[in-house]
C-alpha positions, 0 to 999 in steps of 0.5 A, spaced: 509 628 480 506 624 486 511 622 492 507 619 497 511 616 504 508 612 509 510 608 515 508 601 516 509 597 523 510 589 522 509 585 530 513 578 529 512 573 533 518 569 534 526 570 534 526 568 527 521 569 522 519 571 514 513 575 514 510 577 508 509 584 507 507 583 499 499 586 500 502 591 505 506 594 499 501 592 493 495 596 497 499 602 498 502 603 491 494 602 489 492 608 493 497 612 491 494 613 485 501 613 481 501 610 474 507 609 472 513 610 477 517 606 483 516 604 489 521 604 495 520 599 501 525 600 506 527 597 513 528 601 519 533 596 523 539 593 524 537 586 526 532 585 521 532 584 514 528 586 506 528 579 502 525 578 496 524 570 493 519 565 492 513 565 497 514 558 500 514 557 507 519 550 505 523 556 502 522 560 508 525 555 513 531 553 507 534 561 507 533 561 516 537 554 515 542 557 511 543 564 515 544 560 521 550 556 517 553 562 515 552 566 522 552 561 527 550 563 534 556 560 538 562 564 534 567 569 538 563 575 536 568 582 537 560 584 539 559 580 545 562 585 549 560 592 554 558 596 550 557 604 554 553 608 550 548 602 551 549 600 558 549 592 556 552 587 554 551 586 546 548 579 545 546 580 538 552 580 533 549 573 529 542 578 528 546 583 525 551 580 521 544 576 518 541 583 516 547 585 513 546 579 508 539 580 507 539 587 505 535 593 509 531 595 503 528 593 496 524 597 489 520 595 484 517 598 478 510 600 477 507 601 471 499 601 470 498 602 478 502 595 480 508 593 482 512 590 476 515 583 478 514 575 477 509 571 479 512 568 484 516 573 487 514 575 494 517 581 499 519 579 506 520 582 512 526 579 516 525 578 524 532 575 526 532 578 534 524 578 534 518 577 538 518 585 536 514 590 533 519 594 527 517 599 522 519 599 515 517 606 510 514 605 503 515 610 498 511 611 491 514 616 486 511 617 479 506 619 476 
């Protein structure tokens, strides 16, 4: 069995963004030289997210439109508080209430050294409290 682990760092440039990490996944399910196995992606933040939809930049805004809906930035937030173990006020509350919606980590079978998914499936990495430089782990297991 082949277990290969990598960690990849992703820089958003805006508060909120949908950064297509597909090619990222591919190449390294590629390298990996696995077969015929699974691939693991996971996101090492609780402000940011793991999504897999079509690849449309309309759908892209449609589903940051729809998180706005419903996490709006002007809600009474129990996280806008002091927080000691930080030594700051928490300010964030909508950027990690939207990760919690998306999800932090997505897989995919590979069968003949490709990830197995549809035509139009896109995996995403989700900025919610960016411009940020974010890492995510990519795991291949198979053979």
């Amino acid at each position: 069995m082949i277990v290969k682990l990598e960690k990849f760092f992703v820089q958003s440039k805006k508060e909120v963004e949908a950064i297509n990490v597909t090619h990222i996944v591919e190449k390294f399910v590629k390298d990996s030289a696995v077969k015929n196995g699974v691939v693991n992606v996971f996101n090492h933040h609780t402000s940011a997210g793991l999504l897999v939809t079509e690849g449309l930049e309309c759908l892209e805004e449609d589903i940051g439109a729809f998180l706005d809906r419903l996490v709006p930035e002007e809600e009474n937030y129990l996280h806008r508080r002091y927080l000691d173990f930080d030594g700051r006020v928490g300010f964030n509350a909508q950027m990690h209430l939207k990760s919690v919606l998306i999800g932090y980590t997505t897989s995919f079978p590979i069968s003949d050294g490709k990830i197995v998914k549809g035509s139009r499936q896109t995996i995403y990495f989700m900025e919610f409290d960016g411009p940020l430089e974010r890492t995510m782990t990519v795991q291949v297991m198979g053979k």
